[in-house]
ZAMARMAR-975730 format. One record per residue: z, x, y of N, C-alpha, C in turn. Coordinates in steps of 0.1 Angstrom, whole numbers, padded with zeros to 4 digits, always signed. Layout:
ZXYZXYZXY;...
//
This chain:
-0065+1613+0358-0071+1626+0361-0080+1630+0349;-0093+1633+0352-0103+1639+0343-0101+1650+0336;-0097+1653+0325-0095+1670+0318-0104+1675+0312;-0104+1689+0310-0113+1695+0298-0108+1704+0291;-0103+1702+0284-0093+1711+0276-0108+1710+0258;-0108+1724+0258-0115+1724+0244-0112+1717+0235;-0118+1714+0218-0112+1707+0212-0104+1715+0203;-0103+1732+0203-0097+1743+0196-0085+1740+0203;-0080+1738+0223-0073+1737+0226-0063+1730+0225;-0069+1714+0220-0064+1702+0219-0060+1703+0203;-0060+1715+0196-0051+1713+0182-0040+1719+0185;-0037+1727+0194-0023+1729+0198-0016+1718+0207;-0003+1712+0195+0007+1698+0202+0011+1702+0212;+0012+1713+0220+0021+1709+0233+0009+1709+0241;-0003+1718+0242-0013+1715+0252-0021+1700+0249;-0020+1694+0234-0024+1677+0238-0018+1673+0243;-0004+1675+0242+0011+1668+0252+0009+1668+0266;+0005+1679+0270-0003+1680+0283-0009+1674+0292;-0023+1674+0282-0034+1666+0282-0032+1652+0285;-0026+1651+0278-0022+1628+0276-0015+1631+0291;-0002+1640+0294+0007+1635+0303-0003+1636+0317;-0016+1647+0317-0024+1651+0329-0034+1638+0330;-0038+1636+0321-0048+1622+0321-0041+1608+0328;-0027+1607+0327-0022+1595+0331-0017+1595+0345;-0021+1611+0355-0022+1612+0368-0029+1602+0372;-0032+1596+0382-0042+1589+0393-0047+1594+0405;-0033+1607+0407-0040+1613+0422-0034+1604+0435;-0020+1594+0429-0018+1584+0441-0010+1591+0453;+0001+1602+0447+0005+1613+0460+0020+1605+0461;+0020+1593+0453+0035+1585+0457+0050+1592+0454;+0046+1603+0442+0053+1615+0442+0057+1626+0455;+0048+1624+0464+0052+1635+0475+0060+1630+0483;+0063+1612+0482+0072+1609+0490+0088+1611+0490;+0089+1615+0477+0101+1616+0470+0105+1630+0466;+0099+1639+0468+0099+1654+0465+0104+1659+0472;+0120+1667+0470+0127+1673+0483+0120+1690+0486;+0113+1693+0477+0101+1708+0484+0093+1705+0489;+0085+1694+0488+0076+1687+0498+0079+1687+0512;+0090+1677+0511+0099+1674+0525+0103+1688+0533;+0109+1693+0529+0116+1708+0531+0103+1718+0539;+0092+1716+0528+0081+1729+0532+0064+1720+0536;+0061+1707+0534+0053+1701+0535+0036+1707+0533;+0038+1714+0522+0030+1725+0518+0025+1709+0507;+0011+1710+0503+0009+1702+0497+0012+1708+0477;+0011+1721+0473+0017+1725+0463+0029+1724+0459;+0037+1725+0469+0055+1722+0467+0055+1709+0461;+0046+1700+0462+0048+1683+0461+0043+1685+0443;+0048+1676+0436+0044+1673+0416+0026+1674+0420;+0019+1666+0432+0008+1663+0425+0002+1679+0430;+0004+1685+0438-0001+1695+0439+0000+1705+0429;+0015+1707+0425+0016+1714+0412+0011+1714+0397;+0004+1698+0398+0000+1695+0387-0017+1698+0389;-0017+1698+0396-0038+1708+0397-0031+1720+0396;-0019+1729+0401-0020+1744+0394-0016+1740+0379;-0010+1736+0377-0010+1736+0359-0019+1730+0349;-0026+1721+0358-0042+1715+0352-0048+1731+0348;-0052+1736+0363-0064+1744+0363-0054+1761+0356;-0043+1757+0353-0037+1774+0348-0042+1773+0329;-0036+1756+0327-0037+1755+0316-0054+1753+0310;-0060+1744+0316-0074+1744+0309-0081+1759+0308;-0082+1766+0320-0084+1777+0319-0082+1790+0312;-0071+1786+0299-0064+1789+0291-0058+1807+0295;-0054+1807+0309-0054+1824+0312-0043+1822+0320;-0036+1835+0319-0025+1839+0323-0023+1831+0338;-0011+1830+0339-0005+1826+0350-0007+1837+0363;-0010+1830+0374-0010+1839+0387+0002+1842+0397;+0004+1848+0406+0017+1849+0415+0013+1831+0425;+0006+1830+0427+0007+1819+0433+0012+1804+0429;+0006+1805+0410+0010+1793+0405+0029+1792+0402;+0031+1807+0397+0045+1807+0401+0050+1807+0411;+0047+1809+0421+0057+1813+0434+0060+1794+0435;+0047+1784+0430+0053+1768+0436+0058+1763+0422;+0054+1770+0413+0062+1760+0400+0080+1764+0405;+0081+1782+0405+0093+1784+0402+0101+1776+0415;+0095+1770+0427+0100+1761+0434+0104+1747+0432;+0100+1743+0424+0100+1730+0416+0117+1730+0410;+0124+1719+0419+0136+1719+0409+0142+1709+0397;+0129+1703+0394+0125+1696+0381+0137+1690+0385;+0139+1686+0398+0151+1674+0395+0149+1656+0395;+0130+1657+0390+0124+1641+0386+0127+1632+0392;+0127+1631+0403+0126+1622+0413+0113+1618+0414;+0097+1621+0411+0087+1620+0410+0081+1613+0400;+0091+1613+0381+0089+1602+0375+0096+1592+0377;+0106+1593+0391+0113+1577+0388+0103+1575+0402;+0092+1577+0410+0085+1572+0419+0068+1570+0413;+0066+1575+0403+0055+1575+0402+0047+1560+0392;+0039+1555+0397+0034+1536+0391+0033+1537+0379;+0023+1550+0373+0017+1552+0364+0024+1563+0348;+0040+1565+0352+0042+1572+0341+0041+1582+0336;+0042+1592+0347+0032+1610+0345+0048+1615+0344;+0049+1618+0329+0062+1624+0320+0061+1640+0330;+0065+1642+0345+0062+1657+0344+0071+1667+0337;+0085+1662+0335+0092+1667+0330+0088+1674+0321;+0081+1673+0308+0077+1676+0298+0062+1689+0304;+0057+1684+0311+0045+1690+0321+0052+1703+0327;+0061+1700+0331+0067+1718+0340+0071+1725+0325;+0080+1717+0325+0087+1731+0308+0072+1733+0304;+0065+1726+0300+0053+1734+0293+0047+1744+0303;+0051+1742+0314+0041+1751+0322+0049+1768+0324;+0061+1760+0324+0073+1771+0330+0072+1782+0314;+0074+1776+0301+0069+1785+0287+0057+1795+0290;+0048+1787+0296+0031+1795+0299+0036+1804+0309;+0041+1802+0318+0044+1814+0325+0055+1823+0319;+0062+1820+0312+0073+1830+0310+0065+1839+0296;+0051+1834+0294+0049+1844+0284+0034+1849+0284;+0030+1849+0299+0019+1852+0300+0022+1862+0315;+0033+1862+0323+0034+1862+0335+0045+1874+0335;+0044+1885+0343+0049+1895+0342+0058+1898+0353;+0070+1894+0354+0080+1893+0370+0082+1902+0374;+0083+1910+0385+0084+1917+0388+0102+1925+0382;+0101+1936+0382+0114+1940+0378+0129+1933+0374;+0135+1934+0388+0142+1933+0394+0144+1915+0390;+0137+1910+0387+0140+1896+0385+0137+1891+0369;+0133+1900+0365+0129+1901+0354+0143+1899+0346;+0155+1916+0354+0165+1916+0348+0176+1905+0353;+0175+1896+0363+0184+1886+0370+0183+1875+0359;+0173+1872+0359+0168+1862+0348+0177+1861+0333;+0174+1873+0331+0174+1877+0315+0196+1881+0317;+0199+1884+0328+0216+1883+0329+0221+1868+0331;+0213+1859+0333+0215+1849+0340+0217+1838+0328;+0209+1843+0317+0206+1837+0302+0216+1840+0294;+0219+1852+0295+0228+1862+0286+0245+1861+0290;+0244+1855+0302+0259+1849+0309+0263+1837+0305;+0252+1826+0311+0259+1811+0314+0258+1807+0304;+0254+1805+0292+0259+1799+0282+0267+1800+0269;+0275+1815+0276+0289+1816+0269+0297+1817+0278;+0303+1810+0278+0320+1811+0283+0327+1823+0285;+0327+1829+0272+0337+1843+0270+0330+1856+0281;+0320+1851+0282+0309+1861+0293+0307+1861+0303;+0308+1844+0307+0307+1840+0320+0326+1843+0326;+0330+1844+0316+0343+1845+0325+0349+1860+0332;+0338+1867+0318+0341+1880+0320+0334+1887+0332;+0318+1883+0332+0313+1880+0347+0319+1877+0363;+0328+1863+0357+0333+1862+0372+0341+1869+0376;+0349+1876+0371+0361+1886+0370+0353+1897+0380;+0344+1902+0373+0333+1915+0376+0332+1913+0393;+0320+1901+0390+0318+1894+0406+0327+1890+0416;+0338+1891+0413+0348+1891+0422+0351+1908+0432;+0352+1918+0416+0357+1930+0423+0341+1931+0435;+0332+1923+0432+0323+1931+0440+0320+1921+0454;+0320+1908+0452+0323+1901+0462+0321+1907+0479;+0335+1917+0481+0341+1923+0494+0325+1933+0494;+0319+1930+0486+0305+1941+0492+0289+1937+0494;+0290+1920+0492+0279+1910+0493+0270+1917+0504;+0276+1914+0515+0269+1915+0528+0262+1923+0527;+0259+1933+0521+0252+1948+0518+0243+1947+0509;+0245+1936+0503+0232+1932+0494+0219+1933+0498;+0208+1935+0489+0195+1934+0498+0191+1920+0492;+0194+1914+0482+0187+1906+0475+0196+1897+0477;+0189+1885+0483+0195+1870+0490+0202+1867+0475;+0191+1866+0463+0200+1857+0453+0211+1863+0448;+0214+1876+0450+0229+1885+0443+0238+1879+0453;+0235+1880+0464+0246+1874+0474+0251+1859+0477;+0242+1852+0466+0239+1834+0468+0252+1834+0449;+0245+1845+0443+0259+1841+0430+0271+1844+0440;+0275+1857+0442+0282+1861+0444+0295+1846+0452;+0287+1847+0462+0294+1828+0471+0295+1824+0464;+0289+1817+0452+0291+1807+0444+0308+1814+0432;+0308+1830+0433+0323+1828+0420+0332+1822+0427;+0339+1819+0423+0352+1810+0423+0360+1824+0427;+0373+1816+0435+0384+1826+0440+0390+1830+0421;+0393+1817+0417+0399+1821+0401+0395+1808+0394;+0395+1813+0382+0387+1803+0369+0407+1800+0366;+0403+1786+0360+0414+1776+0354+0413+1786+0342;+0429+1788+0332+0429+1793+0318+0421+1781+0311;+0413+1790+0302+0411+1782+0289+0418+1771+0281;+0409+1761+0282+0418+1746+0279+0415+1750+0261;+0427+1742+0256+0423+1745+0241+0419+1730+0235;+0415+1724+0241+0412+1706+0241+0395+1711+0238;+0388+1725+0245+0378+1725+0242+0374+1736+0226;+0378+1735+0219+0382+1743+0207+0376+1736+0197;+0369+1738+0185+0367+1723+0175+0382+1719+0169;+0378+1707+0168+0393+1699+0164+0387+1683+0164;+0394+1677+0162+0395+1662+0163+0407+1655+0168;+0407+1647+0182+0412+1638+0186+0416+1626+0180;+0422+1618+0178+0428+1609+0175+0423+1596+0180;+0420+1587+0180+0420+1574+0186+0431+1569+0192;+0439+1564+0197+0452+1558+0203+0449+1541+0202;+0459+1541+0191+0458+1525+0187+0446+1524+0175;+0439+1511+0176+0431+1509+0164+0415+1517+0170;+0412+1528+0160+0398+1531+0165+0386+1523+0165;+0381+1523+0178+0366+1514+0180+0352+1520+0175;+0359+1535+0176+0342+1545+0175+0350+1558+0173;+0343+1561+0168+0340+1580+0163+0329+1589+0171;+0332+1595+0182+0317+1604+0186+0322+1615+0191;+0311+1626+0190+0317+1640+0192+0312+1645+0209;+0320+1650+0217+0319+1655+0227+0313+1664+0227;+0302+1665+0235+0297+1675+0242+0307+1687+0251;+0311+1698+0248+0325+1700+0262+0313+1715+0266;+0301+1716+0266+0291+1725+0274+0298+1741+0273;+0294+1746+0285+0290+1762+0287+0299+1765+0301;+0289+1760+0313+0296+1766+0320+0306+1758+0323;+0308+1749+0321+0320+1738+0326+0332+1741+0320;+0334+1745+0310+0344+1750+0302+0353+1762+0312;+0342+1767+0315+0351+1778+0321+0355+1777+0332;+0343+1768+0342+0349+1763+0356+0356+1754+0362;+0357+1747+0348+0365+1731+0355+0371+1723+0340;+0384+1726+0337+0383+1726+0325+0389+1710+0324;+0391+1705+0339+0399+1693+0339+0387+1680+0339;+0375+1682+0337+0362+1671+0335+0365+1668+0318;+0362+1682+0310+0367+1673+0291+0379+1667+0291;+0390+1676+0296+0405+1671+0295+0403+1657+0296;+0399+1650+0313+0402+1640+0312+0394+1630+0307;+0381+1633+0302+0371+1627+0292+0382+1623+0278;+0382+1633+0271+0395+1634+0258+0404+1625+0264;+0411+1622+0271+0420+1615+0275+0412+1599+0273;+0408+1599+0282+0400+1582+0284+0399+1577+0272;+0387+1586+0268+0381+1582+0255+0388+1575+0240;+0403+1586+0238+0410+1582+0229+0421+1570+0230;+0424+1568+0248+0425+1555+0252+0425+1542+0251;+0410+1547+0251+0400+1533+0245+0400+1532+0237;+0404+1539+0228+0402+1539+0210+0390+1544+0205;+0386+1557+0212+0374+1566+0200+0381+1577+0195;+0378+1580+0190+0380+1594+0179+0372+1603+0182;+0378+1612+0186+0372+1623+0196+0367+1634+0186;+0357+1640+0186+0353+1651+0177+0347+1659+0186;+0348+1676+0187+0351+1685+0191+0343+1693+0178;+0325+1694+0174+0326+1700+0163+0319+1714+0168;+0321+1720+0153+0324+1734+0148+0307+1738+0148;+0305+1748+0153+0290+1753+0158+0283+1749+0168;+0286+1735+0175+0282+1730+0190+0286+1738+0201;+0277+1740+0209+0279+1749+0223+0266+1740+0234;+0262+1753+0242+0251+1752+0253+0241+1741+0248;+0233+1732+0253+0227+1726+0253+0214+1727+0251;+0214+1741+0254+0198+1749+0259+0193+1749+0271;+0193+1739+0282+0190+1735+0290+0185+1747+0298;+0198+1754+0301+0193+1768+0311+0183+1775+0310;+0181+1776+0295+0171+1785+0292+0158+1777+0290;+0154+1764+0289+0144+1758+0291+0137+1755+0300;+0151+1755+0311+0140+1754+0323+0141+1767+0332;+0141+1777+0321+0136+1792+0325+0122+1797+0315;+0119+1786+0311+0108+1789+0304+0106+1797+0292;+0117+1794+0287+0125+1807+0272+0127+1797+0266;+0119+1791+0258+0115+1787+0248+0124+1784+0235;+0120+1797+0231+0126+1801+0216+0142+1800+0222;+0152+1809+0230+0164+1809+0224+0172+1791+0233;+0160+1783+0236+0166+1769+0247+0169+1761+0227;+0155+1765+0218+0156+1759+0209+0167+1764+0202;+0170+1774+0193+0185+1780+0191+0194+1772+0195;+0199+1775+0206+0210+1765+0210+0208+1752+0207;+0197+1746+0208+0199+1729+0205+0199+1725+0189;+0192+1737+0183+0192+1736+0167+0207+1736+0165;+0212+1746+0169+0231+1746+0164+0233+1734+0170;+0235+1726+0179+0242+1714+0181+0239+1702+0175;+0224+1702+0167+0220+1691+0166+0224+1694+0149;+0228+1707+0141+0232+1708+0130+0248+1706+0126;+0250+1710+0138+0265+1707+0139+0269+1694+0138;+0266+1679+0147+0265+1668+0150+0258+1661+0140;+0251+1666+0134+0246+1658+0118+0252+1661+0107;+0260+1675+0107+0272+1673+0097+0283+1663+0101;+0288+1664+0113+0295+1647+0113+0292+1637+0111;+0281+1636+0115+0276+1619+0108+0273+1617+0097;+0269+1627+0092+0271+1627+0077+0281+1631+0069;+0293+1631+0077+0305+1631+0071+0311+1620+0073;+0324+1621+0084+0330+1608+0088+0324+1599+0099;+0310+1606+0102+0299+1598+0107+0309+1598+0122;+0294+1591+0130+0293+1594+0148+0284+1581+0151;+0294+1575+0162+0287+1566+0171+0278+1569+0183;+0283+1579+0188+0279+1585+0198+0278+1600+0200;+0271+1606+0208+0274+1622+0212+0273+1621+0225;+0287+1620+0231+0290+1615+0242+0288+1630+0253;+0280+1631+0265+0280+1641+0271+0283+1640+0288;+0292+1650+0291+0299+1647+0306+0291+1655+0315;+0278+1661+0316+0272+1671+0325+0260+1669+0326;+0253+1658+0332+0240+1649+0331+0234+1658+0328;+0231+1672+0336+0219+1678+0330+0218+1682+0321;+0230+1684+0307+0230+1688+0296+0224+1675+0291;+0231+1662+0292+0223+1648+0289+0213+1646+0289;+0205+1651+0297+0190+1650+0299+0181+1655+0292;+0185+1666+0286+0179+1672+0273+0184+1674+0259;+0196+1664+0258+0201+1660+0243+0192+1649+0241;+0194+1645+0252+0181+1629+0251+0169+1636+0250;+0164+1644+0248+0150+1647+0248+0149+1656+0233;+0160+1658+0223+0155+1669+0219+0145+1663+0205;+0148+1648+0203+0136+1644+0196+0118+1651+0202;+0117+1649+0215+0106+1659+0218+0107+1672+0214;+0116+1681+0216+0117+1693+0218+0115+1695+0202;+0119+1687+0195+0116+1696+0182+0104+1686+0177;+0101+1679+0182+0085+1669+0172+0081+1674+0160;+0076+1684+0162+0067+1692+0153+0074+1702+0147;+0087+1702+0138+0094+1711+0132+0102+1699+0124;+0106+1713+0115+0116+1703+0102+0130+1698+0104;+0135+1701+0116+0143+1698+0125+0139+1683+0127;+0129+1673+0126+0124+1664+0138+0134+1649+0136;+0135+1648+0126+0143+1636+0117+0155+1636+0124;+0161+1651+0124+0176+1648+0130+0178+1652+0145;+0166+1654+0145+0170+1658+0162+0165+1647+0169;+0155+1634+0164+0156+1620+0170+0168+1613+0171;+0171+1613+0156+0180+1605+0155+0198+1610+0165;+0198+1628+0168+0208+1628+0176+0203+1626+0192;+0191+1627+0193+0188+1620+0207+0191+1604+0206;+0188+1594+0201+0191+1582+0199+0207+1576+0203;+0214+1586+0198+0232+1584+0201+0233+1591+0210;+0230+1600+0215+0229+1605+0230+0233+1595+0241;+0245+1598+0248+0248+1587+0259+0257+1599+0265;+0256+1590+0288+0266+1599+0294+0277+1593+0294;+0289+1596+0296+0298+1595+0292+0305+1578+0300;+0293+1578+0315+0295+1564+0319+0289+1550+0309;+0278+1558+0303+0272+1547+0291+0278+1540+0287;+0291+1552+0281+0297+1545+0265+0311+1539+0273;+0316+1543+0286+0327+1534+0292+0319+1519+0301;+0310+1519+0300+0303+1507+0301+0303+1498+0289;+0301+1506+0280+0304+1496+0266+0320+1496+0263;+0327+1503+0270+0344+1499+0261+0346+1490+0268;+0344+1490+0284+0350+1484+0295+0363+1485+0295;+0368+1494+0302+0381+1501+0304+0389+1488+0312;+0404+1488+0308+0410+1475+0323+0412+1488+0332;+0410+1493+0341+0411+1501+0352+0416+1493+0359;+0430+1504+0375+0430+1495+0385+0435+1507+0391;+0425+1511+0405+0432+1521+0412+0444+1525+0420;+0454+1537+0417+0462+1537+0420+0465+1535+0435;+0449+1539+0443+0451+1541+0457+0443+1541+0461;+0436+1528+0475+0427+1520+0477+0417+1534+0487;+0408+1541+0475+0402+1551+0481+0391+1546+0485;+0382+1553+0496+0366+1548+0495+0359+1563+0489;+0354+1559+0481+0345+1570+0470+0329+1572+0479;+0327+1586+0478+0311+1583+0484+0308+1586+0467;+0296+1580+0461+0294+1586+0452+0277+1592+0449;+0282+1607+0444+0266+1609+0445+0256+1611+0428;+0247+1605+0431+0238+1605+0422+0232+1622+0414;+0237+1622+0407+0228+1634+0399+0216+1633+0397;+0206+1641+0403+0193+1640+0401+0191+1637+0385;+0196+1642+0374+0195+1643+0362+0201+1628+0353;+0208+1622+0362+0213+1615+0359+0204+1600+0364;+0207+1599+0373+0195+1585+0382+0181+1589+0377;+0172+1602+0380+0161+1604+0370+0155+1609+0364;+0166+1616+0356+0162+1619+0337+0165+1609+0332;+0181+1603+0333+0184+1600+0325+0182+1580+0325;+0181+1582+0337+0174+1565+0339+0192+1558+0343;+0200+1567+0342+0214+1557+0343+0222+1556+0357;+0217+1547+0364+0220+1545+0382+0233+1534+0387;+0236+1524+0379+0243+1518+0378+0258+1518+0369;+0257+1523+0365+0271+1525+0356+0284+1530+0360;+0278+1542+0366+0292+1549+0372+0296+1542+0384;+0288+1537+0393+0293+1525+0405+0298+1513+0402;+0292+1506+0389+0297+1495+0385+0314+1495+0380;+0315+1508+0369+0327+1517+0367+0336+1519+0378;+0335+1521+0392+0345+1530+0399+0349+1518+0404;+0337+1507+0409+0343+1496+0419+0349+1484+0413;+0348+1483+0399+0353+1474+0390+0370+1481+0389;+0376+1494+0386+0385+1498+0390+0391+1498+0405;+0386+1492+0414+0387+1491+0424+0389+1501+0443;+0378+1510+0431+0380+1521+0447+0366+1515+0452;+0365+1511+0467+0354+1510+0474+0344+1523+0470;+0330+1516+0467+0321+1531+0466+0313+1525+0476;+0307+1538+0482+0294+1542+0495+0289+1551+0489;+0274+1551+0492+0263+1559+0487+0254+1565+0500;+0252+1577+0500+0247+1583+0512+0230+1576+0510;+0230+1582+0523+0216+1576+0528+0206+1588+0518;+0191+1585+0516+0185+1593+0508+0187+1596+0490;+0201+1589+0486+0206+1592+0473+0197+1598+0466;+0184+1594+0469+0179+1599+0456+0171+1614+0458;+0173+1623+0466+0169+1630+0469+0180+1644+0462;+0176+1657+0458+0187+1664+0454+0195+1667+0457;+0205+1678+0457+0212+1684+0461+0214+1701+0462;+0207+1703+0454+0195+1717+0455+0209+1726+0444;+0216+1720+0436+0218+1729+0426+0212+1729+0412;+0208+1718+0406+0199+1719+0399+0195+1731+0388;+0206+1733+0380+0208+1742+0372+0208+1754+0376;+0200+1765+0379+0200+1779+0383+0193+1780+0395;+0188+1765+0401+0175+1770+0415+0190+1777+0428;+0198+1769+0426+0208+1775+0440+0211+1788+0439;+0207+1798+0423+0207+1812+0423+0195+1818+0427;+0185+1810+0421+0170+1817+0426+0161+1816+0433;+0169+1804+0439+0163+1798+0455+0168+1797+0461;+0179+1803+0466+0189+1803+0472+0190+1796+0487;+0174+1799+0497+0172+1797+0508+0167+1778+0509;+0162+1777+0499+0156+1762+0498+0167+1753+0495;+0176+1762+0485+0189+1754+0478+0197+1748+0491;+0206+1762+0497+0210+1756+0505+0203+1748+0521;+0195+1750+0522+0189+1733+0530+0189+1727+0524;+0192+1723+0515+0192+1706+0507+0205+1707+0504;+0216+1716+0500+0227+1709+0497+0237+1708+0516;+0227+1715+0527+0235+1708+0543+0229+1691+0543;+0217+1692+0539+0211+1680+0540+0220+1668+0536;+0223+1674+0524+0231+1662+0511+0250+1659+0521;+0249+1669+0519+0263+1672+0528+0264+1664+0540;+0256+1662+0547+0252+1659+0565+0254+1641+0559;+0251+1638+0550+0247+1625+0545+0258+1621+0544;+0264+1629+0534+0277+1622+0524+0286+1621+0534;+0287+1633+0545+0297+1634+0555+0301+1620+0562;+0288+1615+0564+0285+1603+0578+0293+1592+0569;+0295+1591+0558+0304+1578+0549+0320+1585+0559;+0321+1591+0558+0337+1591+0559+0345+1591+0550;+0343+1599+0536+0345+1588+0527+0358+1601+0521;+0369+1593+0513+0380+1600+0507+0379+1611+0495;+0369+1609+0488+0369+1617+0483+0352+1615+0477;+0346+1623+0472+0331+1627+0465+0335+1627+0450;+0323+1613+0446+0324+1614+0430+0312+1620+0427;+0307+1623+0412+0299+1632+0409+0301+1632+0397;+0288+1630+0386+0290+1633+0370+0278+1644+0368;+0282+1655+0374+0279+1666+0374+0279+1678+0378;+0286+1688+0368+0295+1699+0380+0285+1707+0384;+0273+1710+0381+0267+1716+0392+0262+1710+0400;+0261+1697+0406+0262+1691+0418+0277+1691+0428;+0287+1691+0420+0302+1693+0423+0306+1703+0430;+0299+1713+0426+0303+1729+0430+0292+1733+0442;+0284+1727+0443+0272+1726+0451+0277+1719+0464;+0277+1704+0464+0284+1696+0479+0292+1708+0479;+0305+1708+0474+0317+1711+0477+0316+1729+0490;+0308+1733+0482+0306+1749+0493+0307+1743+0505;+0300+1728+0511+0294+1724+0524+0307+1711+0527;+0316+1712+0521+0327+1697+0529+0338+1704+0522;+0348+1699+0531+0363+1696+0528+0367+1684+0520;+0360+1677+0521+0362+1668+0513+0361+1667+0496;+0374+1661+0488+0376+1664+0469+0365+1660+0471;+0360+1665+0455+0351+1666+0448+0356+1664+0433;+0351+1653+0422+0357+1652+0414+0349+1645+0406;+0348+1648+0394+0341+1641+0382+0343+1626+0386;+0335+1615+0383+0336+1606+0378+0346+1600+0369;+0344+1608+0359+0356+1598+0349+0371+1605+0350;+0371+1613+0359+0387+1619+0366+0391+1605+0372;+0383+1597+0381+0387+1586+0388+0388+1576+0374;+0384+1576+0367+0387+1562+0357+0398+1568+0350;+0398+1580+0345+0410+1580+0339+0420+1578+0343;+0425+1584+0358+0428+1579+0367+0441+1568+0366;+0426+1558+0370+0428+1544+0369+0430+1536+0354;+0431+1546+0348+0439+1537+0334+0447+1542+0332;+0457+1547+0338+0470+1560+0332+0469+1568+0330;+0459+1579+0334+0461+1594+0332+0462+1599+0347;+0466+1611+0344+0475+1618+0360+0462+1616+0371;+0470+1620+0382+0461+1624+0393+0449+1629+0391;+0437+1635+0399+0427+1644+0396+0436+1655+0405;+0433+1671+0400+0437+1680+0410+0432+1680+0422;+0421+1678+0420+0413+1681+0431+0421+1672+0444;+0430+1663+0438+0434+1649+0449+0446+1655+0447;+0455+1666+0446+0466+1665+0446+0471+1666+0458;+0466+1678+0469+0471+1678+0482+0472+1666+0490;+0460+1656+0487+0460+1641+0496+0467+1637+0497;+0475+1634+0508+0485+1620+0507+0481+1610+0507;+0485+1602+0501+0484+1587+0493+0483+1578+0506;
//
């Protein structure tokens, strides 16, 4: 794709970043085949290549963002299905967050969403707030229907009847290896997962020290940033990842780190990235080098190779996290993992298509969200399958609104399958 970006323009690094990523377009459209807003609304803007002439022509143009270029970016649920379809390489990932920053600081939202936004920031990535939230959203629940605004009534469905107590596994501390240690790496144990499902670290912690790692739980690591990145908030996405990536280099530069093992692909997706995210800051040294050890949690039980053996000959549907199959490039692991333990795995038809939770879109898109998670649902349903794996709770919590069918991490089922208890989610099943 031909550009013209000034040469005053092109000394600012994220609009060269741009530039390179807009020039290595072709225009082939093989992105629209794979685009679940495409499919959904067949609007040719909903599709990456459409979106990418609005942020061609928002960016060269060097002027504020319009309601139209937002109304299709903020539709975009950057869940990269278009760089694992595309011949030529067009990083959009990097292309939306820059676009989604340009809008969040040239672009004036209307009120009312202005403040959804900015509560939405200021919740999910503490715990102690998000819990105090759901509590709130509960008393108000019994008064949804009366809502005017689709997305207050789309959280509201989404709280939970009751949050699990606080695990103290997610606390800083250090785990033990069990037996002779193989590796030392520190857990990622996130934001909202903490509060909503506290049995994904538990049984991570479990496995891990199993196999012989030394579990680290360190002191200043939190949120990932993620939320606030791909809300186009810049400054406080960096904050959070500066504390994790300072945190995590005082380990390794103490009793040192093999890994920064992370259980919630979409948090994965941007520990692996934060060598980008910080390039150009004095942070850059250590924020490659903690992207480099960056692995999901199937990665690094691909390298122990667990002896697993299922207690109970389930058939698993298992679904692919957009963030996982394509951010993170890792498609094979967790299937290789489940059926080497020996539960039959099936994969719905479309896999690679979303599931429309995708970080915050199932709050702020509530109408698009859910057609794609009946869609995902309608799919997974047709397996028959005993239970739904998933290495991502907001994919988890997403299927689950639309089936009866468990829902359960991934490495619930391997730990499982090496001696650790049941999953809850499987407790009612009979065997």
């Amino acid at each position: 794709m031909q550009t013209n970006f000034t040469p005053e323009q092109l000394t600012d690094p994220a609009t060269a970043r741009a530039n390179a990523i807009l020039r290595s377009c072709v225009h082939c459209g093989f992105c629209n085949a794979t685009c679940p807003t495409y499919q959904l609304l067949g609007d040719e803007l909903d599709g990456p290549r459409g979106r990418i002439y609005l942020i061609k022509d928002m960016l060269e143009g060097g002027r504020p963002a319009d309601e139209r270029t937002v109304r299709h970016i903020d539709r975009c649920l950057s869940c990269l299905a278009c760089m694992t379809t595309c011949p030529s390489g067009v990083h959009y990932m990097h292309l939306v967050d820059h676009a989604r920053a340009h809008i969040e600081a040239t672009w004036r939202r209307p009120r009312s969403e202005r403040l959804l936004r900015a509560m939405l920031a200021w919740v999910l990535p503490h715990p102690v707030r998000f819990r105090l939230a759901v509590g709130a959203a509960r008393l108000v629940r019994p008064l949804a229907r009366f809502l005017p605004d689709a997305r207050l009534r789309a959280m509201l469905a989404l709280t939970p009847a009751r949050l699990p107590p606080a695990s103290r596994n997610d606390a800083p501390q250090v785990f033990p290896a069990r037996g002779a240690r193989r590796m030392r790496v520190a857990l990622l144990t996130g934001c909202v997962q903490r509060a909503l499902n506290t049995d994904i670290n538990d049984a991570t912690i479990r496995l891990l020290t199993r196999l012989g790692c030394e579990v680290v739980v360190a002191r200043g690591a939190g949120c990932c940033g993620a939320l606030d990145q791909h809300m186009g908030r810049t400054a406080p996405a960096r904050r959070l990842a500066s504390a994790n990536i300072r945190a995590w280099m005082a380990e390794r530069r103490g009793a040192g780190l093999d890994a920064v093992v992370i259980n919630t692909s979409g948090c994965g997706t941007v520990v692996k990235d934060y060598g980008h995210m910080f390039a150009d800051s004095e942070l850059a040294a250590d924020a490659a080098g903690i992207a480099a050890i960056a692995c999901d949690v199937t990665e690094l039980l691909a390298r122990l190779a667990p002896e697993a053996r299922a207690p109970e000959p389930l058939r698993v549907a298992y679904h692919a996290a957009c963030s996982l199959q394509h951010g993170q490039r890792v498609r094979d692991a967790p299937k290789a993992l489940l059926r080497a333990a020996g539960f039959t795995v099936a994969e719905p038809a479309d896999s690679h298509l979303c599931c429309g939770s995708a970080g915050t879109y199932n709050l702020l898109q509530p109408d698009l969200s859910a057609a794609l998670r009946q869609r995902k649902a309608a799919t997974i349903g047709a397996l028959s399958p005993d239970v739904i794996a998933a290495g991502n709770l907001g994919c988890m919590i997403q299927i689950g609104q639309a089936t009866g069918t468990p829902v359960v991490h991934t490495v619930e089922l391997i730990d499982w399958a090496t001696g650790g208890p049941r999953p809850p989610a499987l407790r009612h099943r009979r065997p």
